[in-house]
Structure formats: structure tokens, C-alpha cells
DOFI-501324 format. One record per residue: x, y, z of N, C-alpha, C, O, CB in turn; residue number from 1; residue in one letter. Coordinates in nm, 4 decimals. Each point is the difference from the previous one (the first is absolute). Glycine has a CB too. Layout:
! residues N
<<X Y Z> <X Y Z> <X Y Z> <X Y Z> <X Y Z> NUM a>
...
//
This chain:
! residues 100
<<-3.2219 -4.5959 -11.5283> <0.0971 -0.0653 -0.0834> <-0.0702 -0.0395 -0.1287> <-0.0919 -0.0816 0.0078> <0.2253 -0.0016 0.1921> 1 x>
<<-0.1020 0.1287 -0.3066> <-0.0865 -0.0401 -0.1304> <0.1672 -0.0505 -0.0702> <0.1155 0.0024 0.0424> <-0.4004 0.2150 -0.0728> 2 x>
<<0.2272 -0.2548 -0.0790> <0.0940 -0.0464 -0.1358> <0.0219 0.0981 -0.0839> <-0.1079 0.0548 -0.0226> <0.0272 -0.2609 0.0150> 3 x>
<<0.1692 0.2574 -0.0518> <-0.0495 0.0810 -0.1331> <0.1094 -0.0472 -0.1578> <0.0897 -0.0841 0.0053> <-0.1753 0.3331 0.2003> 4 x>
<<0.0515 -0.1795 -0.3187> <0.0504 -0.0436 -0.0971> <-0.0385 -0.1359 -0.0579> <-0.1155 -0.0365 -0.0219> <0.2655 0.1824 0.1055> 5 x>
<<-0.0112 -0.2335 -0.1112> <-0.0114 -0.1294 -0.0605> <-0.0012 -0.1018 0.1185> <-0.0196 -0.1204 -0.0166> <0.1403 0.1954 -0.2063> 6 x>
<<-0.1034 -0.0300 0.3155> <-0.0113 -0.0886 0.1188> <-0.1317 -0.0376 0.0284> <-0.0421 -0.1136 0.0218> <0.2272 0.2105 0.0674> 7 x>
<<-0.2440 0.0052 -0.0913> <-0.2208 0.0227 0.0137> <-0.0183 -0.0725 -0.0760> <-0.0821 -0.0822 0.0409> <-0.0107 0.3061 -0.0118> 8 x>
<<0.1299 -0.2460 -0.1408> <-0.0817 -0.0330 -0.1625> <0.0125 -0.1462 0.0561> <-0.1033 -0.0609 0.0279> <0.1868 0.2526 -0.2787> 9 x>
<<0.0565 -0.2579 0.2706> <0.0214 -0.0976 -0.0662> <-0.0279 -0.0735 0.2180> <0.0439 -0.1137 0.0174> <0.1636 0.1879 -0.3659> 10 x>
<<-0.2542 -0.0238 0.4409> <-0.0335 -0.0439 0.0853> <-0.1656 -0.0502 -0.0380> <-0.0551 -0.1097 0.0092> <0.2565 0.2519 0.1304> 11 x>
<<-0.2361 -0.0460 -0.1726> <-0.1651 -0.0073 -0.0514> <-0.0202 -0.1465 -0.0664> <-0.0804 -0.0829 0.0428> <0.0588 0.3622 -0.1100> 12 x>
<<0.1066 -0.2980 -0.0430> <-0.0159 -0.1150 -0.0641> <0.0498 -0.0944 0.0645> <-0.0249 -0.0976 -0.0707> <0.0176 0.1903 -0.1072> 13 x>
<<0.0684 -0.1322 0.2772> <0.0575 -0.1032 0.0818> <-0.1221 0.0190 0.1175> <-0.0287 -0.0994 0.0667> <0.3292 0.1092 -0.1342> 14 x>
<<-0.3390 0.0591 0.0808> <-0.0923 0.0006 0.1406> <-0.1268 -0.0992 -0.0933> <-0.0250 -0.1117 0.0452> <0.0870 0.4191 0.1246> 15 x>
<<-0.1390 -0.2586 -0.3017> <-0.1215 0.0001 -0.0714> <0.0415 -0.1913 -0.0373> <-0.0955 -0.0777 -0.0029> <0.0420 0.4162 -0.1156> 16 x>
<<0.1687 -0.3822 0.0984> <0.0867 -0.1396 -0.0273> <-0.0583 -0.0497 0.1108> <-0.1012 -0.0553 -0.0431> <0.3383 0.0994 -0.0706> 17 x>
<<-0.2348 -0.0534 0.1944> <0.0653 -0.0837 0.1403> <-0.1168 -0.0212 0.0801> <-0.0707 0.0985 0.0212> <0.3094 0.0127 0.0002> 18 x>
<<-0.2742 -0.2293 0.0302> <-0.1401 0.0008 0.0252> <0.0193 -0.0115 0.1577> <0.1054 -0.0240 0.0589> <-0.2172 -0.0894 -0.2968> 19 x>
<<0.0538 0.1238 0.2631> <-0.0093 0.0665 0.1511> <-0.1432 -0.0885 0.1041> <-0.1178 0.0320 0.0160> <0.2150 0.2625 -0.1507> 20 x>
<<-0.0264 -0.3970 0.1804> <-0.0974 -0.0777 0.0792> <-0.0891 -0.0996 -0.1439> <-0.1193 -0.0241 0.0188> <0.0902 0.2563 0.2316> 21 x>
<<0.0936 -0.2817 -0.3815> <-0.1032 -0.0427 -0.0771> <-0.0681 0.1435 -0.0983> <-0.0576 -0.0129 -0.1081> <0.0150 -0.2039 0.3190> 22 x>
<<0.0658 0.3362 -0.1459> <-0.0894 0.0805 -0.0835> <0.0591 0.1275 -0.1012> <0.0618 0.0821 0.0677> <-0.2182 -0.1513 0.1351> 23 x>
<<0.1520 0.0972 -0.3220> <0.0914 0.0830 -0.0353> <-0.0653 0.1175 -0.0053> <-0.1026 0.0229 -0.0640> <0.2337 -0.1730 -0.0420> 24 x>
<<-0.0561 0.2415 0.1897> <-0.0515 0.1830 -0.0251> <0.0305 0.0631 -0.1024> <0.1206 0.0039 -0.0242> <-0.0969 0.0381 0.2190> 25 x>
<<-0.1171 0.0289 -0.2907> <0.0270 0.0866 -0.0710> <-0.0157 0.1037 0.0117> <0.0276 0.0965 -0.0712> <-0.0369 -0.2117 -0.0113> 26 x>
<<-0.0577 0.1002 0.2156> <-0.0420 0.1651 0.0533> <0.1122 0.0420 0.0557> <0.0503 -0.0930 0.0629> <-0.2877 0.0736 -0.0003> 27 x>
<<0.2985 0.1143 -0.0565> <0.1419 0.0797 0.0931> <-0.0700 0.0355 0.1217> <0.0544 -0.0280 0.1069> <0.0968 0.1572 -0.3034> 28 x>
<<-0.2472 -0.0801 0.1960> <-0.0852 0.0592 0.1087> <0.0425 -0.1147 0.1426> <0.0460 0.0205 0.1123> <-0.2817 0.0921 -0.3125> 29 x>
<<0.1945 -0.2316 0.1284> <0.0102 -0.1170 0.1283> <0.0904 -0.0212 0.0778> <-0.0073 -0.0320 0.1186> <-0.0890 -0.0648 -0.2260> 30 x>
<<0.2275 0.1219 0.0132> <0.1370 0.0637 0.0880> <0.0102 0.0507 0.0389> <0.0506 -0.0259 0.1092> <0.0232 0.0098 -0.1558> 31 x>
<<-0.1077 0.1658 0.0136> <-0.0077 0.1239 0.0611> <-0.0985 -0.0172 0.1654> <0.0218 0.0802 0.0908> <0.0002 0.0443 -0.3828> 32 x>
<<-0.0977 -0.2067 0.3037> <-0.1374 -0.0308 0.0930> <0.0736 -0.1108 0.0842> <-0.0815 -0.0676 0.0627> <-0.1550 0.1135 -0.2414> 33 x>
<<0.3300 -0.0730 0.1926> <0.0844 -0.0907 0.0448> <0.1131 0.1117 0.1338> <0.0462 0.1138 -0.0091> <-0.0727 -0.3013 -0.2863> 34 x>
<<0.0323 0.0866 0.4018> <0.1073 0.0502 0.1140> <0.1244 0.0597 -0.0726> <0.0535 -0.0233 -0.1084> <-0.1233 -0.1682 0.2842> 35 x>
<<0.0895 0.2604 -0.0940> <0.1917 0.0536 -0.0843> <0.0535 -0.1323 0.0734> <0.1175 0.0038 -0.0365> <-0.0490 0.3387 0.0400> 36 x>
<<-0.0806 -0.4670 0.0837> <0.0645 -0.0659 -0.0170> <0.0179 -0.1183 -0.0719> <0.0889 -0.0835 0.0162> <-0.0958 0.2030 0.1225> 37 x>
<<-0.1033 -0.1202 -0.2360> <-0.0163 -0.0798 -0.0592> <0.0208 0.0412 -0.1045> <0.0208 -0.0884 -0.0831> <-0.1250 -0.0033 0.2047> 38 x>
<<0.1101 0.2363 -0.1735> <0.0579 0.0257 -0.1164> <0.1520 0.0065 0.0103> <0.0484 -0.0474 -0.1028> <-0.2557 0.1585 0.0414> 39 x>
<<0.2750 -0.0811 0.1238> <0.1227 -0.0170 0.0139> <0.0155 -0.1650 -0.0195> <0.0717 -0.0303 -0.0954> <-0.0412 0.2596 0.2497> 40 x>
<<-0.0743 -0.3161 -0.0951> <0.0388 -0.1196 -0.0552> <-0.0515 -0.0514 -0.1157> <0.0040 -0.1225 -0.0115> <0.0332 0.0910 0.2060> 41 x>
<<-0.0836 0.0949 -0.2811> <-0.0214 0.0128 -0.1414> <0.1155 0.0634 -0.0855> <0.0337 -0.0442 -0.1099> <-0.2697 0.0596 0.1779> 42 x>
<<0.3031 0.1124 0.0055> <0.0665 0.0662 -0.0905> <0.1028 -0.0928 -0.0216> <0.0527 -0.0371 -0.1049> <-0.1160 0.2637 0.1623> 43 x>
<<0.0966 -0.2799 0.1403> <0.1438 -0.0554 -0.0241> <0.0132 -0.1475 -0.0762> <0.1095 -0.0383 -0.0411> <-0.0519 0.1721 0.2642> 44 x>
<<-0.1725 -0.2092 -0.2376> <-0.0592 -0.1010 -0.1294> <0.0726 0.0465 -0.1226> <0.0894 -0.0499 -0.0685> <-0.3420 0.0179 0.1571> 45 x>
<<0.1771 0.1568 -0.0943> <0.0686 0.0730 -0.1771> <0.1010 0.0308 0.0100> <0.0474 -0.0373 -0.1073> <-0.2002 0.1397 0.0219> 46 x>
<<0.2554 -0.0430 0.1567> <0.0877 0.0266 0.0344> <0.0898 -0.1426 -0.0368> <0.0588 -0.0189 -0.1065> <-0.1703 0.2170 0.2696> 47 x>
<<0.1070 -0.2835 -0.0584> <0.0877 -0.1320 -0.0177> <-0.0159 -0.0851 -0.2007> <0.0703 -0.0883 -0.0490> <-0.1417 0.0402 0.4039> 48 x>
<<-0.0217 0.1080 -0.4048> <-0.0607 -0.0758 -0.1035> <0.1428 0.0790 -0.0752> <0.0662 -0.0789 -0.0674> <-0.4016 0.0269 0.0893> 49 x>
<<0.3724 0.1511 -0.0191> <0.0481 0.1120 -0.1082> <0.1943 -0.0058 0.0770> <0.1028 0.0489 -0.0469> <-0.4214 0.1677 -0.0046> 50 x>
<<0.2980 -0.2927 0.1725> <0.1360 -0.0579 0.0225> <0.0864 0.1308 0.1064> <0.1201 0.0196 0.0188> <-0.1229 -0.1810 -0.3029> 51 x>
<<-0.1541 0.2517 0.3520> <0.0510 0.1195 0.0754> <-0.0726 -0.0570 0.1177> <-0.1199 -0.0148 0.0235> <0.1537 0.2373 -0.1955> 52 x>
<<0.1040 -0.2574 0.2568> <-0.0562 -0.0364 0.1674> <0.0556 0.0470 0.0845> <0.1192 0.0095 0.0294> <-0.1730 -0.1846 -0.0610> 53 x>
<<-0.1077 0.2319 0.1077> <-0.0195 0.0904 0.0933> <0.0201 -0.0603 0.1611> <-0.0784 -0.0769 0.0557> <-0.0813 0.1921 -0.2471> 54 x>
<<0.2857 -0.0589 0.2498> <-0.0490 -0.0602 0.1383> <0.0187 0.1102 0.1013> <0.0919 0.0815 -0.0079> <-0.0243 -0.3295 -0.0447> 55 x>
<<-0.1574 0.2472 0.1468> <0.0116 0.0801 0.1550> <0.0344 -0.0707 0.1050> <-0.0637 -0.0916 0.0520> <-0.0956 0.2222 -0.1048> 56 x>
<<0.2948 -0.0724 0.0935> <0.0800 -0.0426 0.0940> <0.0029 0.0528 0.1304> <0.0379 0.1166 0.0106> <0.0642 -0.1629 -0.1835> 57 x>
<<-0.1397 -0.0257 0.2916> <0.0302 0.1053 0.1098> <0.1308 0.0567 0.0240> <0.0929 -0.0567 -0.0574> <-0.2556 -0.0503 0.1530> 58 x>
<<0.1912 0.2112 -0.0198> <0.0553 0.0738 0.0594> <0.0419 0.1091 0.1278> <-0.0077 0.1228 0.0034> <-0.0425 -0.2222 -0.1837> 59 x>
<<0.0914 0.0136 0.2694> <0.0561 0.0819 0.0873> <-0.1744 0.0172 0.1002> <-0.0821 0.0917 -0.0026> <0.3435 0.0497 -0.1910> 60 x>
<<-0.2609 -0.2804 0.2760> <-0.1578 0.0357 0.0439> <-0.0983 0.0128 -0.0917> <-0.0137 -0.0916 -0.0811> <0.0980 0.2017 0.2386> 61 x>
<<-0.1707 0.0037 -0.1630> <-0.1444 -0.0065 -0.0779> <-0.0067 0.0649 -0.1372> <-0.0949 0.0482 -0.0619> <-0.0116 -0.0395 0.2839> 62 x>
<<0.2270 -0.0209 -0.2492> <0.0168 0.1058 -0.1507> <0.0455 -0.1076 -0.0740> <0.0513 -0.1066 0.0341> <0.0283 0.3654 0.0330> 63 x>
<<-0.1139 -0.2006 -0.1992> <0.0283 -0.0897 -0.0961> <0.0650 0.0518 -0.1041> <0.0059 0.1218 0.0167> <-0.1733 -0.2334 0.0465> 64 x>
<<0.2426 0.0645 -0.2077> <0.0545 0.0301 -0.0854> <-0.0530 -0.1106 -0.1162> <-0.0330 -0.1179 0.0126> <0.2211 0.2420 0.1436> 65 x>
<<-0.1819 -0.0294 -0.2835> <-0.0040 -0.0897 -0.1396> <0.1059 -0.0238 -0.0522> <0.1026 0.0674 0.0099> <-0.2760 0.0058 -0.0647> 66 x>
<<0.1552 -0.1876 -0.0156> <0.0839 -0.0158 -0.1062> <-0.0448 -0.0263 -0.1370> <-0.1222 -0.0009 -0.0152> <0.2426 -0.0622 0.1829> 67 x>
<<-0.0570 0.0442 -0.2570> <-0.0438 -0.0507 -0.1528> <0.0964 -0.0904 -0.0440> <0.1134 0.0169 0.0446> <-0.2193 0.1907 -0.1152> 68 x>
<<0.0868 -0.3004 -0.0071> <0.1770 -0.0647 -0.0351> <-0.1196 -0.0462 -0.1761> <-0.0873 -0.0806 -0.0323> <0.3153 -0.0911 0.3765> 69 x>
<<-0.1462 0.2929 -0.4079> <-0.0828 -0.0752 -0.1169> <0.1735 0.0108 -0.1068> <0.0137 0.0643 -0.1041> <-0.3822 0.0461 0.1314> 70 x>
<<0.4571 -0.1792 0.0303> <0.1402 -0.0181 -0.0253> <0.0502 0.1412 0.0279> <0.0909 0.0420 -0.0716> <-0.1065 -0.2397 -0.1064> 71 x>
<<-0.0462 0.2954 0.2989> <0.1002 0.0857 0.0191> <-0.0919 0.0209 0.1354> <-0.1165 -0.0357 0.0167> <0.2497 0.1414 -0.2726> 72 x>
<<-0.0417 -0.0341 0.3512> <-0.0672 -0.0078 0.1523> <-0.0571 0.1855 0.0074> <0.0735 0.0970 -0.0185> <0.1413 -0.3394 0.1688> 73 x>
<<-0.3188 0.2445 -0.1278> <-0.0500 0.1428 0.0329> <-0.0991 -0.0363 0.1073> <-0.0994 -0.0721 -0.0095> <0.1276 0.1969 -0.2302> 74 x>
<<0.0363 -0.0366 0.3809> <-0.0152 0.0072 0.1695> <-0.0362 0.0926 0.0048> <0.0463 0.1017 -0.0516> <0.0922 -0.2048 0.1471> 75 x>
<<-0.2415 0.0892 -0.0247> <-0.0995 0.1760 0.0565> <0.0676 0.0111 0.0821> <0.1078 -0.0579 0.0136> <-0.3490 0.0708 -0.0323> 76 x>
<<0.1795 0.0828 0.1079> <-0.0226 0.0772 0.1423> <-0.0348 -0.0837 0.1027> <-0.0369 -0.1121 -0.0352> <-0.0380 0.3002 -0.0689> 77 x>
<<0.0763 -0.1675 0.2056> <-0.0904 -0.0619 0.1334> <-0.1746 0.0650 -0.0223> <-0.0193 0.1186 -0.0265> <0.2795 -0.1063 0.2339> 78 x>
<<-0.3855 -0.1229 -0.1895> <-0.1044 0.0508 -0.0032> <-0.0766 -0.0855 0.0949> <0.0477 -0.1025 0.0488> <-0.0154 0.2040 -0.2716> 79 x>
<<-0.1530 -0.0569 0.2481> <-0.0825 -0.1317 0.0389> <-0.0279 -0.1172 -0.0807> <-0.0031 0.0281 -0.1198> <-0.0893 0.1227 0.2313> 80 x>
<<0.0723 -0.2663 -0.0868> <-0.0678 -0.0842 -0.0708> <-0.0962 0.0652 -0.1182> <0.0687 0.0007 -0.1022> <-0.0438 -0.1419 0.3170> 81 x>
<<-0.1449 0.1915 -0.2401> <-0.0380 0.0405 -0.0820> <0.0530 0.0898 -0.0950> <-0.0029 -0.0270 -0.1201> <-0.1208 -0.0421 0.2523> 82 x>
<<0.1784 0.1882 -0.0822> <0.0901 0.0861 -0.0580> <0.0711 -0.0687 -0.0724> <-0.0140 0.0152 -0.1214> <0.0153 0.1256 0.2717> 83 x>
<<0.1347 -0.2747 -0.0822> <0.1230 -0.0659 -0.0965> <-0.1029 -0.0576 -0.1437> <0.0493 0.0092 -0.1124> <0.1565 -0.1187 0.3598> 84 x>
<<-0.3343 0.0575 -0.2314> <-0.0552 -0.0595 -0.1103> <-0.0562 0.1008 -0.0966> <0.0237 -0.0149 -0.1199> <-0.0668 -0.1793 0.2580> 85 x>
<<-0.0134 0.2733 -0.1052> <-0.0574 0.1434 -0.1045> <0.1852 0.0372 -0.0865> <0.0192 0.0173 -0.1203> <-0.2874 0.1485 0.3615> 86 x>
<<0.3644 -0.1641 -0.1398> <0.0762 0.0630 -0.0757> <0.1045 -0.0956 -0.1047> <0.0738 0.0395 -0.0903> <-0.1111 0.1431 0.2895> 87 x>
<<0.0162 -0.3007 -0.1568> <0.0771 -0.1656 -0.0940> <-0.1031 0.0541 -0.1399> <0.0452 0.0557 -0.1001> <-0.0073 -0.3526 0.3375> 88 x>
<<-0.1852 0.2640 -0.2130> <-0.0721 0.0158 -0.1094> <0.0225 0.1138 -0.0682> <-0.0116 -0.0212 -0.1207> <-0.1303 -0.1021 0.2135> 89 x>
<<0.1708 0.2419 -0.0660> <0.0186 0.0821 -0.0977> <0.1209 0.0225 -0.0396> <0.0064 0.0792 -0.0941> <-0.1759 -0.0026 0.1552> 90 x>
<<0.2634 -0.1159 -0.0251> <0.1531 -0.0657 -0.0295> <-0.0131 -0.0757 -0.0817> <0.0185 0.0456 -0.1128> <0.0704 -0.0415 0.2944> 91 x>
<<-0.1169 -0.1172 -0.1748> <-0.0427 -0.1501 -0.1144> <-0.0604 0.0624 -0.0970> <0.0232 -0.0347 -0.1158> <-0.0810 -0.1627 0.2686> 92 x>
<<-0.0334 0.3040 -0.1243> <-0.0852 0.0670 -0.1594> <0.0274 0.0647 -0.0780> <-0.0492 0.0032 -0.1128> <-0.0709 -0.0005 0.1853> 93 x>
<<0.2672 0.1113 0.0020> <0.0943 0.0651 -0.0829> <0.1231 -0.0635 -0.0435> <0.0574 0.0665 -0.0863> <-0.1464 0.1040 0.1879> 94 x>
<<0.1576 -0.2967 -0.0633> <0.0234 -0.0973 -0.0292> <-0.0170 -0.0682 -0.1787> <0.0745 -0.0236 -0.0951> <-0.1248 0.0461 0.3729> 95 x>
<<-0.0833 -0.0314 -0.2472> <-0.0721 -0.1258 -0.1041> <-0.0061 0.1318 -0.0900> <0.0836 0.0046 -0.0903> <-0.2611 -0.2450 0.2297> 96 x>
<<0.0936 0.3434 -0.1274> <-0.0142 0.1099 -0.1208> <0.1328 0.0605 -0.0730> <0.0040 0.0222 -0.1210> <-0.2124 0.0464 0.2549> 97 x>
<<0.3282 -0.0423 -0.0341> <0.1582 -0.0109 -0.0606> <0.0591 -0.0835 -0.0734> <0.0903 0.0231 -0.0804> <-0.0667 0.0525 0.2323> 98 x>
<<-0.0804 -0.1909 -0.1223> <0.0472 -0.1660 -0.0979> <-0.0737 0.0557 -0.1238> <0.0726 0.0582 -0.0806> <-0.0837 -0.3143 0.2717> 99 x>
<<-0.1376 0.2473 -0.2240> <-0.0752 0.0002 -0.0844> <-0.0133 0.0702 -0.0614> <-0.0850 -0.0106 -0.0883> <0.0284 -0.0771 0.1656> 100 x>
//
């Protein structure tokens, strides 16, 4: 799951902002060197900042579904837990790069 376009750019500068335990990264690398679950709760940080919120909902037993409500509702598929979040984030990124 990466970012691309104006979504990348302007995540970069909100990630490089935001200090993280007291400490501010300017390195991207450190993110990148970071759990996908901890980057996901970074994205969805940036995400909520820009007024696009991401949620994974269960479904039907062990499956799950996304949503977005950034004043309009866009619902995935059934996925796993990881899967529903890879695919919110790149939803939210084509999203934010369509606004921008």
C-alpha cells in the first residue's frame, strides 16, 4: 500500500510536522521501517486531519468491509482485516488526489 501523487507529497509533510513520541522525523525511511500497523495508524491520523475517515467494519463472522464517509459513503468488498485496511488506504488516496 503506498501513497501516490498529491496525497504522497502532502502526507510527507504532515508525517515530517508531527512529532512522534517528542521526536520529529524527517527521515521517510523511519516510516517506511515502521510495522504496516503502525503505519496504517499514521495514514488514518492523515487521513482524519484532511476530514477522510476510514473505518473497518466487521462482517458476517470473520470478514470485514470498508468504508469512507468523507461526505459521501464509498463500501468495499468483503476482505480480511488486513486486506479491508490496504484497500480504505488506497481509496482515501484516490479520494484525496481527486479533491486536489
Amino acid at each position: 500500500m503506498k501513497l501516490t501523487g498529491k496525497c504522497k507529497k502532502d502526507f510527507r509533510e504532515f508525517y515530517n510536522n508531527r512529532p512522534i513520541n517528542g521526536v520529529y522525523h524527517t527521515d521517510y525511511s523511519v516510516f517506511m521501517s515502521k510495522t504496516i500497523s503502525e503505519q496504517i495508524g499514521v495514514y488514518v491520523d492523515f487521513f482524519d486531519s484532511v476530514k477522510i475517515y476510514i473505518e473497518i467494519m466487521p462482517f458476517e463472522g470473520k470478514s470485514f468491509y470498508w468504508l469512507i464517509n468523507d461526505n459521501q459513503m464509498n463500501e468495499g468488498e468483503t476482505y480480511t482485516r488486513p486486506e479491508a485496511r490496504t484497500a480504505a488506504i488506497e481509496k482515501a488516496n484516490e479520494i484525496y488526489n481527486n479533491a486536489h
